[in-house]
C-alpha positions as CSV (number, residue, x, y, z in Angstrom):
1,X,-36.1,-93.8,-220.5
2,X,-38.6,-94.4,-223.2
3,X,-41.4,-91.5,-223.5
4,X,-45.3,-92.1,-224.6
5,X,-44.1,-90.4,-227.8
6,X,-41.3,-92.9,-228.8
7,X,-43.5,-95.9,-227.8
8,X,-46.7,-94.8,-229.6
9,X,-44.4,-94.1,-232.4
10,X,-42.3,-97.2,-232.3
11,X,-45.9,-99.5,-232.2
12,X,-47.5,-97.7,-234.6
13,X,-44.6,-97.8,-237.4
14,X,-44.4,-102.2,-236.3
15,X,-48.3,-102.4,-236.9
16,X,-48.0,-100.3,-240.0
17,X,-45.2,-102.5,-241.2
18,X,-47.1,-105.5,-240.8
19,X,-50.1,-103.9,-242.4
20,X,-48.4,-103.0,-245.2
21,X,-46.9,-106.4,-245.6
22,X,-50.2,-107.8,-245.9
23,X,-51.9,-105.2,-248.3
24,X,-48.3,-106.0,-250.7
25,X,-48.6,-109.8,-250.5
26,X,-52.3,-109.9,-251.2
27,X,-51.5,-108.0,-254.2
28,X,-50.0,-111.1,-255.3
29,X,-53.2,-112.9,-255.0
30,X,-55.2,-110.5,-256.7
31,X,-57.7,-108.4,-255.7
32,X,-61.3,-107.4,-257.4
33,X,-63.7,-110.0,-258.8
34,X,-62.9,-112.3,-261.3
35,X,-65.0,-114.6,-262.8
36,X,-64.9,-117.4,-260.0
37,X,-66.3,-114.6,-257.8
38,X,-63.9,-112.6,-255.7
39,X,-60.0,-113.0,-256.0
40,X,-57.8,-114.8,-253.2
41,X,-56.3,-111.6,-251.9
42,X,-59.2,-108.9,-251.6
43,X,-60.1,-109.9,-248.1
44,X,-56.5,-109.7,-247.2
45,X,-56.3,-106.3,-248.8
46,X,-58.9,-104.7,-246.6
47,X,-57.7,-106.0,-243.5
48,X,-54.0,-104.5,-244.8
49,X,-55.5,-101.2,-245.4
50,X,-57.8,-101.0,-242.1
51,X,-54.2,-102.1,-239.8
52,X,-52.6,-99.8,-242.2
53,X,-54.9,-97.0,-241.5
54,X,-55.2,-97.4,-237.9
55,X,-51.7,-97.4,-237.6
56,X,-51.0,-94.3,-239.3
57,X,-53.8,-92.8,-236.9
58,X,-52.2,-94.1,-233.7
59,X,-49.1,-92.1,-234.9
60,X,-50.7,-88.7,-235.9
61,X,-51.9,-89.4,-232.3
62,X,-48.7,-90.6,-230.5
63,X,-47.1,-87.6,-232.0
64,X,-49.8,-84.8,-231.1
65,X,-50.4,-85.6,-227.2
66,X,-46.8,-85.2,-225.8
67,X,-46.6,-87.8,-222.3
68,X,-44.3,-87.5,-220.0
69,X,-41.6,-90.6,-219.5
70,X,-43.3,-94.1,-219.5
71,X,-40.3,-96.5,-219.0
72,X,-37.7,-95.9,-216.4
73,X,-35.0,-98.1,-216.1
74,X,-36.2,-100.2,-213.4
75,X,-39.1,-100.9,-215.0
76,X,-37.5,-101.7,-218.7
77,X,-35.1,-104.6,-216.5
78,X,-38.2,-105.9,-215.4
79,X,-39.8,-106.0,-218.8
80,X,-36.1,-107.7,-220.0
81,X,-36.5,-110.2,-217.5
82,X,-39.5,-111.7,-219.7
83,X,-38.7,-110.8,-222.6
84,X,-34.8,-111.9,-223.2
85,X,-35.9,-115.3,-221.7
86,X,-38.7,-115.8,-224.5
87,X,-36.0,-114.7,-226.9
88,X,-33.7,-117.0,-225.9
89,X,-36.5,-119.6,-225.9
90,X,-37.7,-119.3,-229.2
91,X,-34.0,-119.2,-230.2
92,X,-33.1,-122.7,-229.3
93,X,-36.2,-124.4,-230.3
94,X,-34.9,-125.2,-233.6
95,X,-30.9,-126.4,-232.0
96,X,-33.0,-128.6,-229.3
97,X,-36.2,-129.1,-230.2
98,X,-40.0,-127.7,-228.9
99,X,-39.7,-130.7,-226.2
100,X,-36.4,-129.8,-224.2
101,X,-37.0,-125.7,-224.7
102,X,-40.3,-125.6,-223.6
103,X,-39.1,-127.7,-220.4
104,X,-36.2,-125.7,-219.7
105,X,-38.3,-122.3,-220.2
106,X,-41.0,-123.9,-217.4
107,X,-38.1,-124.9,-214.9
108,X,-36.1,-121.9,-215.3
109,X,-38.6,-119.2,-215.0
110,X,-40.3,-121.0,-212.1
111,X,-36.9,-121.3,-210.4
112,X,-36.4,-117.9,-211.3
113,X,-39.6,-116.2,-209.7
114,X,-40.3,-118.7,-206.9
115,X,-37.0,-118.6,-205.6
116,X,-35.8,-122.1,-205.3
117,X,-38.5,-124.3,-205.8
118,X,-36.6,-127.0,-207.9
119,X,-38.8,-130.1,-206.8
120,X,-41.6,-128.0,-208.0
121,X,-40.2,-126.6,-210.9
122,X,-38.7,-129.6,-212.1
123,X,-41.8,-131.7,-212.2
124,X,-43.8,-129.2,-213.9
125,X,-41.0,-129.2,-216.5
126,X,-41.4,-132.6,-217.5
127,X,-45.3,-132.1,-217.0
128,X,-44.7,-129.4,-220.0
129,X,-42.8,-131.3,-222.3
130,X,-45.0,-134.5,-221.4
131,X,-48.0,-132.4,-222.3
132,X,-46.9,-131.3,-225.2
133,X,-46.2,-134.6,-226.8
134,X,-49.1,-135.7,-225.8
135,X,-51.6,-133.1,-226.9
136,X,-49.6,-132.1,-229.7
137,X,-47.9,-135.5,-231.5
138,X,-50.5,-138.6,-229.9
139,X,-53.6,-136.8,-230.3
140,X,-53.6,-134.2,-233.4
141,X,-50.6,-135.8,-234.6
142,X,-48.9,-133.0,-235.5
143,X,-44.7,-133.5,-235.2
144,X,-43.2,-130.5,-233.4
145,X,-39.7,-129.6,-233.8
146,X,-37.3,-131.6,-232.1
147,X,-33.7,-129.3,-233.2
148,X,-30.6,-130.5,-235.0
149,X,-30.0,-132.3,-231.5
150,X,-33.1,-134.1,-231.7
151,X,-32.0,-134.7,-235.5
152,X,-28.5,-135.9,-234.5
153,X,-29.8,-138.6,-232.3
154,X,-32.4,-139.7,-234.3
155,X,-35.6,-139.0,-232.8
């Protein structure tokens, strides 16, 4: 069981994190004016210290209001049930590619939620991965990843 508490807590110290990245690496680029105008990295800095700051607010307020138990069990296997397959998604991409993931994520969680609908679920698989290399490699010509398998074969 996760409480209000915990989650506000956990969310807050992720966004934080991430805030905090950003205000480090921009440090890199410089931050201030210079004599082009301003540096590379002040814009970056703010934004840092605004997630930063709001962050560190969402915890002083997570921790003051005490809330009762958000996440019961049943409901946190239902939240695994979308989130281990994305997991596992983005996971394989680079062993088999953008192509065959992306299809295999389409067929399974259509098979998944509408309970045996393979026809269905398969041709909207290969509408996926057909889509994709269309939009993505015909028309922007942009190459997604197609895995060490992909690699292997020689596409």
């Amino acid at each position: 069981m996760i409480s209000g508490r915990s989650l506000e807590a956990g969310t807050a110290l992720i966004t934080g994190a991430f805030g905090a990245a950003v205000v480090i690496s921009s440090l890199d680029n410089g931050i201030g004016w210079s004599a082009a105008g301003v540096d590379a990295g002040t814009f970056p800095f703010i934004v840092g210290l605004i997630i930063l700051s709001g962050s560190i607010f969402n915890l002083v307020q997570g921790w003051l209001q005490a809330r009762d138990v958000i996440l019961r069990p049943s409901e946190l296997k239902r939240l695994a049930a979308l989130f281990v397959p994305a997991v596992i998604y983005v996971g394989v991409i680079p062993l088999i590619g953008m192509y065959v993931a992306s299809a295999l994520y389409v067929f399974g969680a259509l098979t998944w939620h509408k309970r045996g609908a393979l026809l269905f679920a398969g041709i909207s698989a290969i509408a996926t991965a057909l889509a994709l290399y269309l939009i993505f490699e015909l028309t922007f010509q942009i190459s997604l990843p197609r895995g060490a398998l992909g690699d292997a074969l020689g596409f």
